[in-house]
PDB file of N, CA, C and O in Angstrom:
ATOM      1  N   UNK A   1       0.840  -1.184   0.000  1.00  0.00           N
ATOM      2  CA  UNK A   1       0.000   0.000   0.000  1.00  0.00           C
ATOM      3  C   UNK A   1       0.884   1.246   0.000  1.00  0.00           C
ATOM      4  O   UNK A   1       1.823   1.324   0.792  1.00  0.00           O
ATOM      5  N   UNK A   2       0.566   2.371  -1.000  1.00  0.00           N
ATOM      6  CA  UNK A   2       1.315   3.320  -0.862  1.00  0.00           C
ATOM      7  C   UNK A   2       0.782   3.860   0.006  1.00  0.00           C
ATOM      8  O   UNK A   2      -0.447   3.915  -0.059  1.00  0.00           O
ATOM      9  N   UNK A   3       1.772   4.747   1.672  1.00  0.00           N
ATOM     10  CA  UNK A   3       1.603   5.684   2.356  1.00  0.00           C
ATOM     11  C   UNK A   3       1.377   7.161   1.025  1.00  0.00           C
ATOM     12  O   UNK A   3       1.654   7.266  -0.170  1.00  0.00           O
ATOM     13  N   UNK A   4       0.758   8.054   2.031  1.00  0.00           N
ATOM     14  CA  UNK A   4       0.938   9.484   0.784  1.00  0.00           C
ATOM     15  C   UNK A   4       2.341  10.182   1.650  1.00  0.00           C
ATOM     16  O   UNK A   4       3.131   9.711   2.469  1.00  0.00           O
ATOM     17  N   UNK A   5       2.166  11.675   0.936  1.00  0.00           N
ATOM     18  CA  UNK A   5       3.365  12.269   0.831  1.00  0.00           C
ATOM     19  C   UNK A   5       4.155  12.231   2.533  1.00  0.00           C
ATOM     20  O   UNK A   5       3.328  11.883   3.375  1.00  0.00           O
ATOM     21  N   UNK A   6       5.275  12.465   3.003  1.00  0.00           N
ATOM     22  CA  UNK A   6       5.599  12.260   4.170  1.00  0.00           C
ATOM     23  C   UNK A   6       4.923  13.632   4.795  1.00  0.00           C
ATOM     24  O   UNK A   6       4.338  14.515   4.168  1.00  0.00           O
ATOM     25  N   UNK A   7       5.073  13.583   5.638  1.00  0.00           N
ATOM     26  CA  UNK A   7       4.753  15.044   6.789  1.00  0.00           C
ATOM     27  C   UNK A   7       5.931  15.824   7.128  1.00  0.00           C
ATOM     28  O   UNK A   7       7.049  15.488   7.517  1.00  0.00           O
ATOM     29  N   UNK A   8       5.468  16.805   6.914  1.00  0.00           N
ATOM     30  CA  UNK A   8       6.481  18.461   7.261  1.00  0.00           C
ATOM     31  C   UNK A   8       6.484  18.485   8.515  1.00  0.00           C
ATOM     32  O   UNK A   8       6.423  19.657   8.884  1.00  0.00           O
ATOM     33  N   UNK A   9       6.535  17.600   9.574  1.00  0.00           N
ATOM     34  CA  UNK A   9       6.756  17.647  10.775  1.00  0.00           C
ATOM     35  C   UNK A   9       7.701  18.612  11.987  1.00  0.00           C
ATOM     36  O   UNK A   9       7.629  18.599  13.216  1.00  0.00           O
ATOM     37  N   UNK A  10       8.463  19.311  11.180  1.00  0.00           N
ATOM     38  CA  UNK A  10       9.243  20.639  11.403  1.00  0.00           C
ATOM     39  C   UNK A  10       8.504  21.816  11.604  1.00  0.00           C
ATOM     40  O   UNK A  10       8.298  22.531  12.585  1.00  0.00           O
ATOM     41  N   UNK A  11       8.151  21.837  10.402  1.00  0.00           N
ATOM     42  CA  UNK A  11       7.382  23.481  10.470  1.00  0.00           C
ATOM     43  C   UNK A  11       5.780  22.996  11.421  1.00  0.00           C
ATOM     44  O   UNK A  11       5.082  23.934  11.805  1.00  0.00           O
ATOM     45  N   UNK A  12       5.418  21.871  11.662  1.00  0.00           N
ATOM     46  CA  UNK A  12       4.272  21.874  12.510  1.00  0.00           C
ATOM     47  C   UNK A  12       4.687  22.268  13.937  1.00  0.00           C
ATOM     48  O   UNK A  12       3.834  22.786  14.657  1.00  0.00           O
ATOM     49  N   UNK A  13       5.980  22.053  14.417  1.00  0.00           N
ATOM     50  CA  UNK A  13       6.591  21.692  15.713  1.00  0.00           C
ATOM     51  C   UNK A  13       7.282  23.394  15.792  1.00  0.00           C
ATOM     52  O   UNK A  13       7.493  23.863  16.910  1.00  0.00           O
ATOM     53  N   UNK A  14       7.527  24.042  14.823  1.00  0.00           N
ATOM     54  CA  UNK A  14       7.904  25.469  15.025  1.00  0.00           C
ATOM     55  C   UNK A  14       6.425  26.385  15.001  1.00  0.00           C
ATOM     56  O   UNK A  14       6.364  27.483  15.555  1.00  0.00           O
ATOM     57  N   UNK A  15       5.441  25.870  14.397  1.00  0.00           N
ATOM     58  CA  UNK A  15       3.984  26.430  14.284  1.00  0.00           C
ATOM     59  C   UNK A  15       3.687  26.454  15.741  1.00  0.00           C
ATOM     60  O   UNK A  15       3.490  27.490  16.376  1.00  0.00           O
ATOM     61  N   UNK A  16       3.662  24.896  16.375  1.00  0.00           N
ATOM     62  CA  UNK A  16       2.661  24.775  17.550  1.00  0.00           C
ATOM     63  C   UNK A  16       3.763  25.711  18.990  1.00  0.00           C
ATOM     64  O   UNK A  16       3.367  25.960  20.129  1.00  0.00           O
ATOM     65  N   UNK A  17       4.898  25.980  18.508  1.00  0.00           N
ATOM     66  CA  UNK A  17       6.090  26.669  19.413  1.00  0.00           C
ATOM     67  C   UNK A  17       5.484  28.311  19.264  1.00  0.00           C
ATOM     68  O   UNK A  17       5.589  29.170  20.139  1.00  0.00           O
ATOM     69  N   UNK A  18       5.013  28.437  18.295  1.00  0.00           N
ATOM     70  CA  UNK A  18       4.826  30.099  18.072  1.00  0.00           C
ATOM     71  C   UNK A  18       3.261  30.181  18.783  1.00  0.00           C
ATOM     72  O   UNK A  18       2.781  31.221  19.234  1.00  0.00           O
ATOM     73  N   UNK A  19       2.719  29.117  18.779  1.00  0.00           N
ATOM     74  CA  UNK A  19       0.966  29.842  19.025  1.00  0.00           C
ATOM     75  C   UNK A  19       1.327  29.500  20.427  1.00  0.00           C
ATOM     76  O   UNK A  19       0.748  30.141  21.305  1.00  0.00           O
ATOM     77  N   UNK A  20       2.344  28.433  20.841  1.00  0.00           N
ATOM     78  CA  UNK A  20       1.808  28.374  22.211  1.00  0.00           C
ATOM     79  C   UNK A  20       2.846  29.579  23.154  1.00  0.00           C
ATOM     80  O   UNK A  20       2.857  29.462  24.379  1.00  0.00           O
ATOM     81  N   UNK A  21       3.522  30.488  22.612  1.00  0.00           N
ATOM     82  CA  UNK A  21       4.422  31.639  22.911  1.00  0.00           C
ATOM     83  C   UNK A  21       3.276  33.016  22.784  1.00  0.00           C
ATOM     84  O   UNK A  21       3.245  33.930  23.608  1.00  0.00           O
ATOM     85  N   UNK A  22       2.388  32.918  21.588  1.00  0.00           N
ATOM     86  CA  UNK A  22       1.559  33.828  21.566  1.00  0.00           C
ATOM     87  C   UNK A  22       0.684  33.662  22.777  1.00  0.00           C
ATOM     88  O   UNK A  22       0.454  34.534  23.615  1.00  0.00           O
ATOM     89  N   UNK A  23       0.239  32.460  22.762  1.00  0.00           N
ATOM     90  CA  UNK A  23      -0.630  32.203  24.088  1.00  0.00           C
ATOM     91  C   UNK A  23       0.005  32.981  25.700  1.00  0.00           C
ATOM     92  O   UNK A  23      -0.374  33.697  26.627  1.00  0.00           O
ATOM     93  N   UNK A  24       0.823  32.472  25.359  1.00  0.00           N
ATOM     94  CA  UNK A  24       1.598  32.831  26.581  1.00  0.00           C
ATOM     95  C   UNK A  24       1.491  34.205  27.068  1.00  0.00           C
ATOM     96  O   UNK A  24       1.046  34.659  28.123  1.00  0.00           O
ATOM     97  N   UNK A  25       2.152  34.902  25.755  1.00  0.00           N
ATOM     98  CA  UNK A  25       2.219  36.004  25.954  1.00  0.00           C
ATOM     99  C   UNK A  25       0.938  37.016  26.218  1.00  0.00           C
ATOM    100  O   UNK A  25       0.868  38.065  26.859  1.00  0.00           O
ATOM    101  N   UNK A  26      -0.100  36.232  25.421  1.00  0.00           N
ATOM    102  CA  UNK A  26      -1.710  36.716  25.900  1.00  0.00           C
ATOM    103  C   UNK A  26      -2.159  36.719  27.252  1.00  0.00           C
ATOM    104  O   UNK A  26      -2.795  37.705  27.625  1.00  0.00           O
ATOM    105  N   UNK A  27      -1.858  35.431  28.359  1.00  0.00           N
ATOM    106  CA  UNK A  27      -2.083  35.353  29.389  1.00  0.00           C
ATOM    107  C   UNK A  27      -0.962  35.875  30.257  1.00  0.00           C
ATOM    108  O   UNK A  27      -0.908  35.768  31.483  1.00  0.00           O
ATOM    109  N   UNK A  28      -0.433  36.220  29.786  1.00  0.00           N
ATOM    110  CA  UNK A  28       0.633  37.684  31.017  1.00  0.00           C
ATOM    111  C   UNK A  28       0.198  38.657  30.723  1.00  0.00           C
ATOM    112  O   UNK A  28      -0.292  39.225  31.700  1.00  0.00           O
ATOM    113  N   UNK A  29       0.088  39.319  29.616  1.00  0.00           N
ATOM    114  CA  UNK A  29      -0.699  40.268  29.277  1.00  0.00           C
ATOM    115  C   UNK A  29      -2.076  40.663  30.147  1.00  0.00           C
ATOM    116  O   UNK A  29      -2.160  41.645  30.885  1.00  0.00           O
ATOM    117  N   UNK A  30      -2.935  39.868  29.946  1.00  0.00           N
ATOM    118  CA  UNK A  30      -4.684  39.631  30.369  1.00  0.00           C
ATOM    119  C   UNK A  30      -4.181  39.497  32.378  1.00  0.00           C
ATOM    120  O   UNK A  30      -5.057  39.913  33.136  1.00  0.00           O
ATOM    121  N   UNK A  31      -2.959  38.989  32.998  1.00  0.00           N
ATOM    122  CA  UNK A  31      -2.536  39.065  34.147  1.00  0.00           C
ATOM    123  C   UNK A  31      -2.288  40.190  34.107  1.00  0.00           C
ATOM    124  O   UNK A  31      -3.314  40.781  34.443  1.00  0.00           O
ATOM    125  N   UNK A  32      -1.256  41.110  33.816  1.00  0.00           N
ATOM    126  CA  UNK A  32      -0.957  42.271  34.318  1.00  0.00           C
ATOM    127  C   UNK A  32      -2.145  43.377  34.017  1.00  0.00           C
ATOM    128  O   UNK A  32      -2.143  44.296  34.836  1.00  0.00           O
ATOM    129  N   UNK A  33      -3.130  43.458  33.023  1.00  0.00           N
ATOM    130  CA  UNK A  33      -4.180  44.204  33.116  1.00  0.00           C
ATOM    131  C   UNK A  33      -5.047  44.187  34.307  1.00  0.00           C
ATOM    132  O   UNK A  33      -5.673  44.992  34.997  1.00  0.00           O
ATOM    133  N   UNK A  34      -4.773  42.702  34.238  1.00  0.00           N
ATOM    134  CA  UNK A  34      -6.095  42.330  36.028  1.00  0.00           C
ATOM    135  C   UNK A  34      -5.321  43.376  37.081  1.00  0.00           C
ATOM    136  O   UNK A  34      -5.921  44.394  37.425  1.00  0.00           O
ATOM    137  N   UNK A  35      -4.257  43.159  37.479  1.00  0.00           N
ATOM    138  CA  UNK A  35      -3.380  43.622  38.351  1.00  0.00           C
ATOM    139  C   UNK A  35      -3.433  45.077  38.211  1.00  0.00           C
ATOM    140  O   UNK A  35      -3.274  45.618  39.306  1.00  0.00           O
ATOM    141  N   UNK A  36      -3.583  45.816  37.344  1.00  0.00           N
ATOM    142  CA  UNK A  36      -3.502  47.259  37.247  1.00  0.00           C
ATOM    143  C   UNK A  36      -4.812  47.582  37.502  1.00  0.00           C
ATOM    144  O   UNK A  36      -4.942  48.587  38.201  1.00  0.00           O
ATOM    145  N   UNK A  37      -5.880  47.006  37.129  1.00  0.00           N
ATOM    146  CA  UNK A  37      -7.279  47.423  37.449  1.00  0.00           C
ATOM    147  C   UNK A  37      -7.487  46.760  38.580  1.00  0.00           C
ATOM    148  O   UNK A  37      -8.411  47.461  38.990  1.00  0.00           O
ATOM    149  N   UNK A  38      -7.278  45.559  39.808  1.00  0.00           N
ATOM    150  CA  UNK A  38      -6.839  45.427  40.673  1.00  0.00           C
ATOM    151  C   UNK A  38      -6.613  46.802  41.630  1.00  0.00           C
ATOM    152  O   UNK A  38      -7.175  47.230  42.638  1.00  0.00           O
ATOM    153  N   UNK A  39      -5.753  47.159  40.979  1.00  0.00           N
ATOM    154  CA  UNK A  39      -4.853  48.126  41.806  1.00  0.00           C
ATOM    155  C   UNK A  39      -5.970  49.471  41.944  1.00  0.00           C
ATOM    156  O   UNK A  39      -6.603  49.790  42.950  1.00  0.00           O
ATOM    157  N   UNK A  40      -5.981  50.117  40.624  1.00  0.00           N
ATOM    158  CA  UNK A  40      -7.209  51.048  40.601  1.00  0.00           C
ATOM    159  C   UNK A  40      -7.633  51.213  41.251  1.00  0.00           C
ATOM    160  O   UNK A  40      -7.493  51.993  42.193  1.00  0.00           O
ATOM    161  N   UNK A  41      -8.681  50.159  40.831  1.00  0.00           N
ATOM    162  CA  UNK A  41      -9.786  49.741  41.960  1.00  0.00           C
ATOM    163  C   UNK A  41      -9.752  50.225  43.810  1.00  0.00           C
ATOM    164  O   UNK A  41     -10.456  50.960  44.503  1.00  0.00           O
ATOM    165  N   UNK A  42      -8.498  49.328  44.077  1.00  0.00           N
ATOM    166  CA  UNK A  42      -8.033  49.565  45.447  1.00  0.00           C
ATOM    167  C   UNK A  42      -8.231  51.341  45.489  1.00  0.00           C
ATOM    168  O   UNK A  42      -9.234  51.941  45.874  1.00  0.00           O
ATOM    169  N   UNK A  43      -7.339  51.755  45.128  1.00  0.00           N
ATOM    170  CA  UNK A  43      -6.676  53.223  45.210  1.00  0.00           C
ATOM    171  C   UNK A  43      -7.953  54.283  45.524  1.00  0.00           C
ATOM    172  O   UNK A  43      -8.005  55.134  46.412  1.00  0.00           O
ATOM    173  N   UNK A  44      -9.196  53.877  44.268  1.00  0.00           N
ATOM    174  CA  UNK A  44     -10.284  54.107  44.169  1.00  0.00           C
ATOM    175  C   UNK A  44     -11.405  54.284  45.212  1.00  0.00           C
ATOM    176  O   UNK A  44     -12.220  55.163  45.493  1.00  0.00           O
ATOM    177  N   UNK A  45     -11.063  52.979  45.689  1.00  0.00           N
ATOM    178  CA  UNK A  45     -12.185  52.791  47.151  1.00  0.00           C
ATOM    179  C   UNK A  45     -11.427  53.792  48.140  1.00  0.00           C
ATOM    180  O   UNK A  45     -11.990  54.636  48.837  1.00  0.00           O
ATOM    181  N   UNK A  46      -9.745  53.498  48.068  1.00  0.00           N
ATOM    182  CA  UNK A  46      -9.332  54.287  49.110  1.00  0.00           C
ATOM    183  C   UNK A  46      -9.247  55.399  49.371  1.00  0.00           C
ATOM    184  O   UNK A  46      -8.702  55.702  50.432  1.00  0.00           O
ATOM    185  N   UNK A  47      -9.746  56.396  48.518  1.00  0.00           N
ATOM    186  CA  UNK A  47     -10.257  57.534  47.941  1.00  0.00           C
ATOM    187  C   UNK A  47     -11.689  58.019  48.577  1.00  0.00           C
ATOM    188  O   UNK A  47     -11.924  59.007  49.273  1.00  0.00           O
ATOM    189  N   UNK A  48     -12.305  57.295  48.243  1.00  0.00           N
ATOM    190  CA  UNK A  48     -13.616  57.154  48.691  1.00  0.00           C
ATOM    191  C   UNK A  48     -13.451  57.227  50.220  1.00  0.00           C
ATOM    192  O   UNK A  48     -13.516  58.237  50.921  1.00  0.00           O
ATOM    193  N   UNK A  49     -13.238  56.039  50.574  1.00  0.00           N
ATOM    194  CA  UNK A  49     -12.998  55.614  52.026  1.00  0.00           C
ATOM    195  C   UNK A  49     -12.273  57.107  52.927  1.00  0.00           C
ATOM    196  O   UNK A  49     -12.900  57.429  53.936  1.00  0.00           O
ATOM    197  N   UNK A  50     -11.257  57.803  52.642  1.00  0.00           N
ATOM    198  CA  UNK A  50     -10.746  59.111  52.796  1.00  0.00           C
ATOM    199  C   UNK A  50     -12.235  59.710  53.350  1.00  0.00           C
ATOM    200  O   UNK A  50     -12.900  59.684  54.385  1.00  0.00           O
ATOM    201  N   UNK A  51     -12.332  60.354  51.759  1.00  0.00           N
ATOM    202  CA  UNK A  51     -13.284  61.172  51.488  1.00  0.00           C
ATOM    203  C   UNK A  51     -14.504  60.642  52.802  1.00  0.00           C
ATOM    204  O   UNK A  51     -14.460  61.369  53.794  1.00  0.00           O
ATOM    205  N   UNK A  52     -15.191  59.869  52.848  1.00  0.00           N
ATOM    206  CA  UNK A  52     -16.347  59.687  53.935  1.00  0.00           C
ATOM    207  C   UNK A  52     -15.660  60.045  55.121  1.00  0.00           C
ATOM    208  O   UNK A  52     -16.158  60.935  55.810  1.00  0.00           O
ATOM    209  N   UNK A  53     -14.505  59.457  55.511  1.00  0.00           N
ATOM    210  CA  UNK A  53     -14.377  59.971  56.776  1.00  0.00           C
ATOM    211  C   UNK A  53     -14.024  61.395  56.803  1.00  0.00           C
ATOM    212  O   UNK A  53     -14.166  61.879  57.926  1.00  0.00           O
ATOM    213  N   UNK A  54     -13.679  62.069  56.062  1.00  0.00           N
ATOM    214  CA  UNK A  54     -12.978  63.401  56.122  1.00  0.00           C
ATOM    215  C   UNK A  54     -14.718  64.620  56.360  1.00  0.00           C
ATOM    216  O   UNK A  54     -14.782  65.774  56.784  1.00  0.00           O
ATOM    217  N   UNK A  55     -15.613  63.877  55.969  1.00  0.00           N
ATOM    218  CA  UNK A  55     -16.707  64.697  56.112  1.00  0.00           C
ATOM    219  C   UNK A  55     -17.903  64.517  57.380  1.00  0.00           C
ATOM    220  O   UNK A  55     -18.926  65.100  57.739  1.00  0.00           O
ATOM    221  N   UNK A  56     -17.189  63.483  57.749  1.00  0.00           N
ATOM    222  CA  UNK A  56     -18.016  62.859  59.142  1.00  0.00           C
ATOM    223  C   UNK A  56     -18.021  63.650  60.543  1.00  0.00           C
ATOM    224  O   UNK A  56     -18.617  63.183  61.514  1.00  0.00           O
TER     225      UNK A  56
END
C-alpha cells in the first residue's frame, strides 16, 4: 500500500512553538491588566474611604 506524501513535521513543531508563545504572551498580558485594574480599583475605594471619613 502506498503511504501518501511524508509530513512536514518541522514546520508543525515550530507552528505549535509560536501559538503556544503567543498564548503565553496573551495570558501575562490579560494578568498584568487584572493587576492594574486590581490596583485602581483599590486606590479608588481608598479615595472614597478618605473622602467619607474626612466629612463625618
Amino acid at each position: 500500500m502506498a503511504k501518501g506524501p511524508e509530513k512536514n513535521t518541522k514546520n508543525k513543531a515550530l507552528h505549535t512553538k509560536l501559538l503556544n508563545r503567543k498564548k503565553a504572551k496573551l495570558q501575562e498580558e490579560k494578568k498584568e491588566k487584572a493587576l492594574l485594574l486590581k490596583a485602581l480599583v483599590a486606590k479608588i475605594n481608598q479615595k472614597k474611604n478618605d473622602n467619607k471619613s474626612d466629612t463625618k
